[in-house]
C-alpha positions, -999 to 999 in steps of 0.1 A, spaced: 0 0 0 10 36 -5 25 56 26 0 83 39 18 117 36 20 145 68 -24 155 70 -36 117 57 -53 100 85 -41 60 85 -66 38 71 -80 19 98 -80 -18 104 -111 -37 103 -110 -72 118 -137 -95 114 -119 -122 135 -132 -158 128 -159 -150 105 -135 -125 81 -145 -101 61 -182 -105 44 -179 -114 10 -196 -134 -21 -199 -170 -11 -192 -176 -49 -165 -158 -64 -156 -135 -32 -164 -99 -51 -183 -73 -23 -222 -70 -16 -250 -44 -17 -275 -52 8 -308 -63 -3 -340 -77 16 -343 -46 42 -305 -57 47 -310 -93 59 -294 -103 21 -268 -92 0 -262 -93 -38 -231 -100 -50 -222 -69 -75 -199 -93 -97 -219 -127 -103 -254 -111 -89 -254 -143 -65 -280 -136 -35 -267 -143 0 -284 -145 39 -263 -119 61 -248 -140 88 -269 -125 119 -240 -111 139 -237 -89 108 -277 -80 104 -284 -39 104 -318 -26 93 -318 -4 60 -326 35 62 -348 52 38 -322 53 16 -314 19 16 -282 21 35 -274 7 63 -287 25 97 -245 20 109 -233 28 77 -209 55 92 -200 34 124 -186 7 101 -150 17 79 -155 -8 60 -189 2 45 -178 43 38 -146 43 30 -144 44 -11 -180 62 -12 
């Protein structure tokens, strides 16, 4: 990875411990949540998944996530 320079904040580290990092149980692309967020769709092969329930969050209005912004690895990159 590239070095942050003097004013970049570090990326932070995310750890998922056992269950890693949520991903596409088919080719291991990321997810937008579907189903009032108790799904997501894989944006790659468009294969439909169950959350794993220590991972559940409602969807907003918008349909984000309600912790969108407590979780770095859901707003970084948007």
């Amino acid at each position: 990875m590239a070095r942050t320079v003097e004013g970049e904040y570090e990326p932070p580290i995310v750890n998922f411990g056992e269950m890693g990092p949520i991903r596409c149980n088919r080719c291991n692309a990321n997810m937008q949540f579907v189903d009032a967020g108790r799904r997501f769709q894989c944006l790659m092969c468009k294969l439909t998944t169950d959350v794993p329930t220590e991972y559940f969050q409602h969807l907003g209005h918008t349909g984000q996530r309600v912790d969108k912004y407590e979780r770095p690895e859901l707003v970084l990159g948007t």
